[in-house]
ZAMARGU-4260 file (C-alpha; in steps of 0.2 Angstrom, whole numbers, plus 5000, padded with zeros to 4 digits):
<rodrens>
0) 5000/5000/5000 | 5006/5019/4996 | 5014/5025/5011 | 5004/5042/5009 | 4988/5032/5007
5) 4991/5022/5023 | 4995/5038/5034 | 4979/5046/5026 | 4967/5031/5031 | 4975/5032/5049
10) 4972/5050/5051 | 4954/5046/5043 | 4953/5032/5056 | 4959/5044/5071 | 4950/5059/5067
15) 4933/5045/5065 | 4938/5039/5082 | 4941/5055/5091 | 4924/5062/5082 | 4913/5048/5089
20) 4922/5050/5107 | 4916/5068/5105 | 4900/5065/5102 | 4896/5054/5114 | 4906/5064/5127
25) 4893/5077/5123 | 4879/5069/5123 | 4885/5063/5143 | 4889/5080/5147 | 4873/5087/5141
30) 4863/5081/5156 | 4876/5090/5168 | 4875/5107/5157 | 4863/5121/5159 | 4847/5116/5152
35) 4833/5128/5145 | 4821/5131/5159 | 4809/5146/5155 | 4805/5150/5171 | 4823/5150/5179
40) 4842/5155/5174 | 4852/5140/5182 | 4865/5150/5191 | 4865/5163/5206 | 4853/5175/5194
45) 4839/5163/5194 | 4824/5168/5205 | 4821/5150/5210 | 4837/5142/5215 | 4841/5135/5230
50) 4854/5128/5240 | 4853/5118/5258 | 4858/5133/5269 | 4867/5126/5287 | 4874/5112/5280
55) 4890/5107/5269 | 4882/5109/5254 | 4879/5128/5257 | 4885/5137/5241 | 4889/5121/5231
60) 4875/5109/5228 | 4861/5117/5221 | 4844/5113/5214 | 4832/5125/5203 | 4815/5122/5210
65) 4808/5126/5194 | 4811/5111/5183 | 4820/5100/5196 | 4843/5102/5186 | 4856/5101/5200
70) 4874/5107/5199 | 4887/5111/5208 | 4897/5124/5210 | 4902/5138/5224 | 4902/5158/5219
75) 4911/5170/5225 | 4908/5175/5244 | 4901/5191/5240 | 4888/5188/5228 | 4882/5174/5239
80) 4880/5182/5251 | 4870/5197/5243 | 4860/5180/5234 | 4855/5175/5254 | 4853/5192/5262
85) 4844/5201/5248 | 4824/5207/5254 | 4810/5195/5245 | 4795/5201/5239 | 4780/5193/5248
90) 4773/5187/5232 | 4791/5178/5228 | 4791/5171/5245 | 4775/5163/5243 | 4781/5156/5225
95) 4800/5153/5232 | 4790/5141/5248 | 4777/5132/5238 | 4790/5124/5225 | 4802/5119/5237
100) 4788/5111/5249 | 4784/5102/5230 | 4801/5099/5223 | 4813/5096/5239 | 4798/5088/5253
105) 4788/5082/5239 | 4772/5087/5247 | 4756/5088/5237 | 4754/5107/5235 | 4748/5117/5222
110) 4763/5122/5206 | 4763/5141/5212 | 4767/5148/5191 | 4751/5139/5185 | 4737/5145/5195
115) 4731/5161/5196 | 4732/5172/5214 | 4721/5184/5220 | 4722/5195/5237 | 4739/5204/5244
120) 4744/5214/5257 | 4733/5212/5273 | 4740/5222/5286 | 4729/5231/5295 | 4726/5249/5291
125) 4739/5260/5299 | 4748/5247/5308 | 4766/5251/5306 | 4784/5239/5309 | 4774/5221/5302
130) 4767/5217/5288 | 4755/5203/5281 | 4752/5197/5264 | 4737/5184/5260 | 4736/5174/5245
135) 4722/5162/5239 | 4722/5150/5222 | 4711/5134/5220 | 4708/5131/5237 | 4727/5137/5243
140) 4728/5149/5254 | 4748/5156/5259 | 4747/5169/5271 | 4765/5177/5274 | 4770/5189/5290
145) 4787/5199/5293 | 4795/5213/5303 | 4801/5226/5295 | 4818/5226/5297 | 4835/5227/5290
150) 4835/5214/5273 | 4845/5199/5279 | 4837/5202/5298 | 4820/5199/5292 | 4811/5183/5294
155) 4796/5177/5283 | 4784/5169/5294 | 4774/5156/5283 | 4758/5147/5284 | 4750/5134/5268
160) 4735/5128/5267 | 4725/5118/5257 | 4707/5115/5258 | 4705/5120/5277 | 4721/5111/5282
165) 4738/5118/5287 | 4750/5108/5275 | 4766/5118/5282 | 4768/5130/5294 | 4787/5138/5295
170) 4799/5152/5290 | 4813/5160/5277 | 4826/5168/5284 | 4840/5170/5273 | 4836/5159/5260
175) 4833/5145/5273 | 4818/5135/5278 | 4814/5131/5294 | 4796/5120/5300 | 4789/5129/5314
180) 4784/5116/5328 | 4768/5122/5340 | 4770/5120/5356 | 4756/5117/5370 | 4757/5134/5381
185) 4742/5127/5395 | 4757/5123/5402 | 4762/5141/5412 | 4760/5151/5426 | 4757/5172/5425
190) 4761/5180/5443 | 4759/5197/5446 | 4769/5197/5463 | 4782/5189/5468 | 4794/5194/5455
195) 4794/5210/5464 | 4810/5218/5464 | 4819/5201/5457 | 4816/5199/5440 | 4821/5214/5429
200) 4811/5218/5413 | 4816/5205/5399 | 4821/5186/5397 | 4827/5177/5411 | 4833/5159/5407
205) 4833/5149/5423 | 4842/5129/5425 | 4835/5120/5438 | 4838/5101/5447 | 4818/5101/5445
210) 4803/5105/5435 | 4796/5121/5445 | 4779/5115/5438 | 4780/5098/5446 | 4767/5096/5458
215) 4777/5092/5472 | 4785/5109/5468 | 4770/5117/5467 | 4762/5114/5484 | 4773/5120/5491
220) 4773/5136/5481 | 4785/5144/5468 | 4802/5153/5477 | 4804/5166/5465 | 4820/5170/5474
225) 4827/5152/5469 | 4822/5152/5453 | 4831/5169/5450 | 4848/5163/5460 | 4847/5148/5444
230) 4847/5161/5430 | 4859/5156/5418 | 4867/5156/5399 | 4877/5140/5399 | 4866/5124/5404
235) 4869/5105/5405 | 4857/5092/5397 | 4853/5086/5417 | 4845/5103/5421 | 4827/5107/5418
240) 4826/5124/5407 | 4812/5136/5410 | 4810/5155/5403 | 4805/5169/5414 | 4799/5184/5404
245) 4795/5199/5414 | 4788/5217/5411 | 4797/5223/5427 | 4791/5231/5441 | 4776/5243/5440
250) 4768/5255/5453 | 4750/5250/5451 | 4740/5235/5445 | 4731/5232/5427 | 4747/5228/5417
255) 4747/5209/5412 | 4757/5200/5399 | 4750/5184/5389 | 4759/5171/5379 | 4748/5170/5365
260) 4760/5157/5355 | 4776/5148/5356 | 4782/5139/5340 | 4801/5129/5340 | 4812/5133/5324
265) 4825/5120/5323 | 4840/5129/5312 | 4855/5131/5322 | 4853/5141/5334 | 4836/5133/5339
270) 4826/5146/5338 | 4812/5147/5351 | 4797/5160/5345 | 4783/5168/5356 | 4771/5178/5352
275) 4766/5189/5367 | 4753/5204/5373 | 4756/5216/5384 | 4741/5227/5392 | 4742/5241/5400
280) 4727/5252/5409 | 4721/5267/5397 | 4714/5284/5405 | 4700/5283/5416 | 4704/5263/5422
285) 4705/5260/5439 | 4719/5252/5444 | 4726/5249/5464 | 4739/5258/5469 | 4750/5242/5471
290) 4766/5237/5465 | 4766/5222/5453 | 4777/5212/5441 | 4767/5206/5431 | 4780/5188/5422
295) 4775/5171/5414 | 4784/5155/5420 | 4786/5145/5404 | 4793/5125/5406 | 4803/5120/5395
300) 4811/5102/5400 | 4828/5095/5397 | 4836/5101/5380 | 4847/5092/5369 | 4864/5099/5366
305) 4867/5116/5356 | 4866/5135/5356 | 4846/5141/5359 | 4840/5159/5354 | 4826/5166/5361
310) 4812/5177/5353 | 4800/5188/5359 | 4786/5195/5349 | 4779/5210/5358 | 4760/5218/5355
315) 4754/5230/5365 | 4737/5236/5370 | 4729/5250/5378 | 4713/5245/5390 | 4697/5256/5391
320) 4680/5252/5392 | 4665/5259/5378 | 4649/5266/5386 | 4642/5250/5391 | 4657/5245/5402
325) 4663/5232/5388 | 4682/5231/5386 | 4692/5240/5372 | 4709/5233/5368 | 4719/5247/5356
330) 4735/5241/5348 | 4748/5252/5350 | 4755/5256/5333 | 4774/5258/5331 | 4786/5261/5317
335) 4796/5245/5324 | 4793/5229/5331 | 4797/5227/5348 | 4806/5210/5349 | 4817/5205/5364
340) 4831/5193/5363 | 4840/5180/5373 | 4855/5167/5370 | 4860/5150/5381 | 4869/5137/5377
345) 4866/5117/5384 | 4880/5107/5385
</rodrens>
């Protein structure tokens, strides 16, 4: 055979070879490429990515929630963190929550970009420092609640439900979701007395060898001063943990505080979240020219290891009375949310 020839059909052969390799290499890399999604870019720009914030695969393993394509990849610190902390429009929230709660828990919830919504902003009129979106669609109703605050401080309270049922109840806070457990609150005790002088206005976070709701402990009667002398940031998993949250020392009766809710967030921190009313006696209340201080004594029980934040929602009311002696509760509008915060750790 001609020598030219022979090196010709070896290049032929090579060049075939390589060509086939190619191909099928770029068929095998096409699943792992940026596929066309309508509804989302599949990089940091696109609305509906996501990425399992507060584990290792923060900023590396991504999913769009759109259409279901993961990759993997980590950007520049910066823009991520711009990505996370960024302000979301409630009507993106409520988009953002139903296709994770559809593509990452596979629940059975409604595709949020294929239905039409109605409603909107439901905060009541003139109420300032919260807001309150509510959104309806075939039978789904997502109501969405937020302080407002900085951006990246402000957390998206969320609530789902379809047909009369809650299917998810939880929050967004920095691009991470977090499912809000209820906890019973039948379990306190108010007391409008014996905190007197002892517990300051605020949180108090008390460790004891005991449950101070115990009926043994009880009969006896609470020792406020105890309790106080057990106030603490830095617990073991042997003590019982119990909040104290006190208005501090007033010089007349007719303030009272209420725990109207307590939800258990379970990011890290463990966040625990009450929601609280304050009253306070309006002009032309009688009141008893008494000192009080008026507290709730919430039990909490033995905790597992880890950091714990706590979370005070605060509304307050003014108390008067109409022309037939009926009570009228007047919320107390305010440019800002008043939210008290504490920190412990269990080890």
């Amino acid at each position: 055979m001609n020598l030219k020839l022979a090196v010709g059909l070896l290049v032929v052969i090579i060049i075939g070879t390589v060509g086939t390799a190619l191909a099928l290499f770029g068929v095998a890399s096409k699943s792992n490429s940026p596929i066309v999604c309508p509804d989302a870019a599949h990089d940091l720009s696109g609305p509906y990515v996501w990425t399992p914030v507060g584990t290792r695969s923060e900023n590396f393993n991504w999913r769009c929630l759109v259409c279901g394509y993961t990759w993997t990849y980590s950007y520049p610190q910066d823009a991520y963190e711009a990505w996370r902390d960024a302000f979301l429009e409630p009507s993106f929230v409520r988009d953002y929550v139903l296709l994770y709660l559809k593509n990452v828990l596979e629940l059975e919830v409604s595709d949020p970009l294929k239905v039409i919504w109605t409603g909107g902003r439901e905060t009541p009129l003139d109420l300032l420092g919260y807001e309150t979106y509510v959104y309806r669609a075939d039978g789904t109703i997502v109501t969405i609640s937020y302080p407002v605050v900085l951006p990246k401080d402000t957390v998206y309270t969320i609530k789902v439900e379809a047909h009369s049922e809650t299917v998810w109840q939880g929050a967004l806070h920095q691009r991470r979701f977090n499912e809000l457990a209820t906890v019973d609150i039948s379990q306190t005790i108010n007391d409008y007395y014996h905190g007197l002088g002892i517990f300051e206005r605020g949180i108090h976070v008390i460790a004891t060898d005991y449950d101070p709701m115990s009926p043994v402990a009880k009969l006896s009667g609470i020792d406020w001063q105890e309790l106080k002398a057990h106030e603490t940031t830095k617990a073991s998993t042997n003590d019982f943990i119990s909040l104290i949250i006190s208005r501090g020392d007033f010089p007349t009766d007719g303030y009272t505080i209420k725990v109207k809710s307590f939800s258990w967030l379970e990011p890290f921190p463990s966040r625990l979240r009450f929601e609280v009313n304050f009253t306070n006696p309006g002009e032309g209340v009688p009141v008893t020219e008494a000192f009080t201080n008026p507290l709730v004594l919430i039990p909490l029980g033995r905790l597992s290891p880890g950091e714990y934040e706590v979370q005070v929602h605060i509304d307050t009311y003014i108390l008067t009375y109409d022309e037939n002696r009926n009570p009228v509760y007047t919320l107390i509008l305010t440019f800002k949310e008043e939210l008290w915060t504490a920190a412990f750790i269990v080890e």
